[in-house]
N, C-alpha and C positions, 0 to 999 in steps of 0.2 A: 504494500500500500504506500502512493506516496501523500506525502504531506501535503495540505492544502495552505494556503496564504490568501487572506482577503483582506485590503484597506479598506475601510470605512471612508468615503468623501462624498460626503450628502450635499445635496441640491436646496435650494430652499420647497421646491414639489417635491421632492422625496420626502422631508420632515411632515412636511403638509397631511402629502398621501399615508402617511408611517401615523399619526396622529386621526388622522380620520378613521383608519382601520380602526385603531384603537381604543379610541375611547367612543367615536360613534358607530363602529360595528360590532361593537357589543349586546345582541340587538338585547337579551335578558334586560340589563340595565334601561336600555333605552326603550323594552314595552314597560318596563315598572314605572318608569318618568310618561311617560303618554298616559297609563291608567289613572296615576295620580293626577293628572291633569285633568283630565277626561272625568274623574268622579268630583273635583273641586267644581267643574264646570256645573257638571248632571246637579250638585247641590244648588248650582246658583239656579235652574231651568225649574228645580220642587219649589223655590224659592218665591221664583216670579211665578207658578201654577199654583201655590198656597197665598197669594193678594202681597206680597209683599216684595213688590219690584226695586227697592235701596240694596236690600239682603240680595236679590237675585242677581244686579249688577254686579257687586260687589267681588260674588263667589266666581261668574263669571271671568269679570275681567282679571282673575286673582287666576284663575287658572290659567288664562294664557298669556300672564304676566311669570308665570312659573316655567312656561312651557318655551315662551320666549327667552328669556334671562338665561336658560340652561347652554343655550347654542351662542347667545353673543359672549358670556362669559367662556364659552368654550375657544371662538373665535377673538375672542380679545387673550387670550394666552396664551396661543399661538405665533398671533401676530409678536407679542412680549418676546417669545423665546427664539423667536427667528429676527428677530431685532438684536436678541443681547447674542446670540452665538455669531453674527453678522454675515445670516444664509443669504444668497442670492442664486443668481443664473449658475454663476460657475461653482463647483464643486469645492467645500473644505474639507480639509483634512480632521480626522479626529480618533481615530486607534486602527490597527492592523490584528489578526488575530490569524494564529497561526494554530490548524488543526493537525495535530498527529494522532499516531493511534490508540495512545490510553489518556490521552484528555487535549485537552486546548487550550493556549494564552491567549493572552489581550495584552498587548502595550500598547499606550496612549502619549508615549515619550514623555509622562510624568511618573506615571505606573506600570508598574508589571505583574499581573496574576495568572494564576493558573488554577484550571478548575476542571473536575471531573464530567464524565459524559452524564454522570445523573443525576446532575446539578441541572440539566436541563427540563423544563418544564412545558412548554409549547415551542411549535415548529411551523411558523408559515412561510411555505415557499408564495410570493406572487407573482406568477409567471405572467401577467399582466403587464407587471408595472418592473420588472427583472429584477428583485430584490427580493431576500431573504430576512424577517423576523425572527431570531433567536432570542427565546424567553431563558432568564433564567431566574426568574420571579413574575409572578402575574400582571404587575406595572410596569415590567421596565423589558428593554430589547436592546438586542443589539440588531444595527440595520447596518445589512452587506449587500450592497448591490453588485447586480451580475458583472458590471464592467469595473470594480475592483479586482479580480481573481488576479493576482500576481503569479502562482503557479495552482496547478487544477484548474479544472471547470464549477460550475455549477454543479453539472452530473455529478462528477467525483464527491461532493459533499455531500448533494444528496445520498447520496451510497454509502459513506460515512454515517453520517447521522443516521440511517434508517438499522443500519449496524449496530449501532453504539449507542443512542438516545430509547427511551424507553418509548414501546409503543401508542400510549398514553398521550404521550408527548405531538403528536400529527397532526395536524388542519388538512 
């Protein structure tokens, strides 16, 4: 098996894309935030059908002030984080991760770690967008895009990973 090499040099559309997957294609979270919404509303509609149209507004516009607030506060922290890392058109630099066969580093030329393959937690390949999501916690990724690969392919990792990361682990 040979060893793999992928830099990380995100786009500001890749963080974008890499964020959208994430926090808004989670769709669980995101039917719980529409139900909540959705029954704040339904109370305001018993509201105005029981004579009392102040209360009825109220619940209403309370529901898609919830429902609203959720995506500009999501869309104002992105814009935040792609401001202070200073993403644009052209790609930055921000760690390389070298896969061998009993586990994998990360150096980010401040740090160096090394971590086991069962440290892994999810695995989306996006053959869409040619980038790889590697979880190694539910919140947080590492994002390799396909035109990083320094040595291997794409394939070659996936074939790794599918090897070495727990089944569990697969989008």
């Amino acid at each position: 098996m040979t060893d793999v090499r992928v830099k990380c040099a995100l786009t500001e559309q890749q963080y974008r894309d890499y964020m959208k997957f994430h926090v808004l294609g989670n769709h669980t979270d995101l039917r719980r935030h529409i139900i909540l919404c959705a029954l704040i509303a339904a109370f305001g509609a018993v509201n105005f059908a029981a004579g009392s149209p102040i209360l009825g507004w109220i619940f209403v516009t309370l529901g898609l002030y919830v429902f609203v607030s959720r995506f500009l506060r999501f869309y104002m922290s992105v814009n935040r984080i792609v401001e202070q890392f200073g993403l644009g058109e052209a790609p930055k630099d921000f760690y390389t991760i070298l896969f061998h066969s009993g586990n994998f580093e990360v150096d980010n030329r401040k740090e160096h770690a090394r971590y086991p393959y069962d440290r892994i937690v999810r695995v989306c390949f996006r053959e869409d967008r040619k980038i790889l999501y590697l979880y190694l916690t539910q919140s947080n990724a590492f994002l390799l895009p396909y035109d990083g690969f320094e040595s291997g392919t794409a394939d070659d990792l996936k074939s790794l990973l599918q090897e070495k990361a727990s089944a569990a682990a697969w989008e």
